[in-house]
C-alpha positions as a printed Julia matrix, in Angstrom:
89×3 Matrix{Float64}:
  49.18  68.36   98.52
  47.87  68.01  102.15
  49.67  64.27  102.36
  52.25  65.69  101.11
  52.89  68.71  103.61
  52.05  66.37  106.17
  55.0   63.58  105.04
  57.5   65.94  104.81
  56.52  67.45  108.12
  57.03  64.39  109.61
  60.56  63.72  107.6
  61.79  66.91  109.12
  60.53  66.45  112.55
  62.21  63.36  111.92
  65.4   64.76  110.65
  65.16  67.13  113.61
  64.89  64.68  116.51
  67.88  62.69  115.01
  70.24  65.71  114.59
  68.95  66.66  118.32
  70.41  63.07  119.65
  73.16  63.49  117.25
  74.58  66.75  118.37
  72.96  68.04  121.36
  75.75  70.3   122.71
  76.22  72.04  119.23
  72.89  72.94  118.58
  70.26  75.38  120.49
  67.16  74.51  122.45
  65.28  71.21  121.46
  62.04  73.04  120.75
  63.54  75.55  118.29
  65.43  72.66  116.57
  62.27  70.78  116.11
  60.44  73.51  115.22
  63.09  74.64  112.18
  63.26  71.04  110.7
  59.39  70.35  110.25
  59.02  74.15  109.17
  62.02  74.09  106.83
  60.49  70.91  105.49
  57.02  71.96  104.95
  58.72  75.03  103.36
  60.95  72.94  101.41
  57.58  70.45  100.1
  55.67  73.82   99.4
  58.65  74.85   97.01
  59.11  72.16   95.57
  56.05  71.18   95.12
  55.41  74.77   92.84
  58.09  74.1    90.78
  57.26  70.62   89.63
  53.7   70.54   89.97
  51.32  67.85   90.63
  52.33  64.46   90.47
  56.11  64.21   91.93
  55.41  63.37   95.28
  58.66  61.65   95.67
  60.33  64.99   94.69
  58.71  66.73   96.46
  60.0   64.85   99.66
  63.5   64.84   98.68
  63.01  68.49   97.99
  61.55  69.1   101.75
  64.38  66.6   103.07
  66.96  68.96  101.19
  65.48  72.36  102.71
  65.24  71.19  106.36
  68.62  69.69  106.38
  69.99  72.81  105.14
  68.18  74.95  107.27
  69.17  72.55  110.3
  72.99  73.31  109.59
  72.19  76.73  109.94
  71.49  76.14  113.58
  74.94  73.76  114.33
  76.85  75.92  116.16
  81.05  75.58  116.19
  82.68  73.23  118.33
  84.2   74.68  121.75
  87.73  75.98  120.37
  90.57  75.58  122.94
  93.3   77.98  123.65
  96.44  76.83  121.45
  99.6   77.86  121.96
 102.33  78.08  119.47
 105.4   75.92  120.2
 107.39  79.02  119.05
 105.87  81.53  121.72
């Protein structure tokens, strides 16, 4: 279990750093987005990990992957909306 906390760690400070590079102006400070994506993924191994059991490390990873990325589109903010006007006004 401890190599597998640790891996998916790692995949979500992974994920993390990539969606930081990816979207800086859409998302908050680097340290919180770092911070949510190896959380969420630990989070996501630990749940995972107690629903299958023992013995589906792979599943378990996919299930951490799944959690942080989730929890990482929680923090994309919306893009910068400019002021339309109507052609009719």
């Amino acid at each position: 279990m401890f190599l597998e906390a640790l891996g998916s760690a790692l995949l979500g400070l992974a994920l993390a750093w990539a969606a930081v590079h990816r979207l800086p102006e859409r998302l908050p400070a680097r340290g919180v987005v770092l911070t949510t994506g190896s959380l969420g993924a630990v989070f996501g191994a630990l749940v995972t990990h107690g629903a299958l059991g023992p013995g589906h490390a792979l599943a378990t990873l996919l299930g951490a992957v799944a959690v942080a990325t989730v929890l990482l589109s929680l923090l994309i903010r919306p893009a910068s909306r400019r002021l339309r006007r109507s052609a009719a006004a």
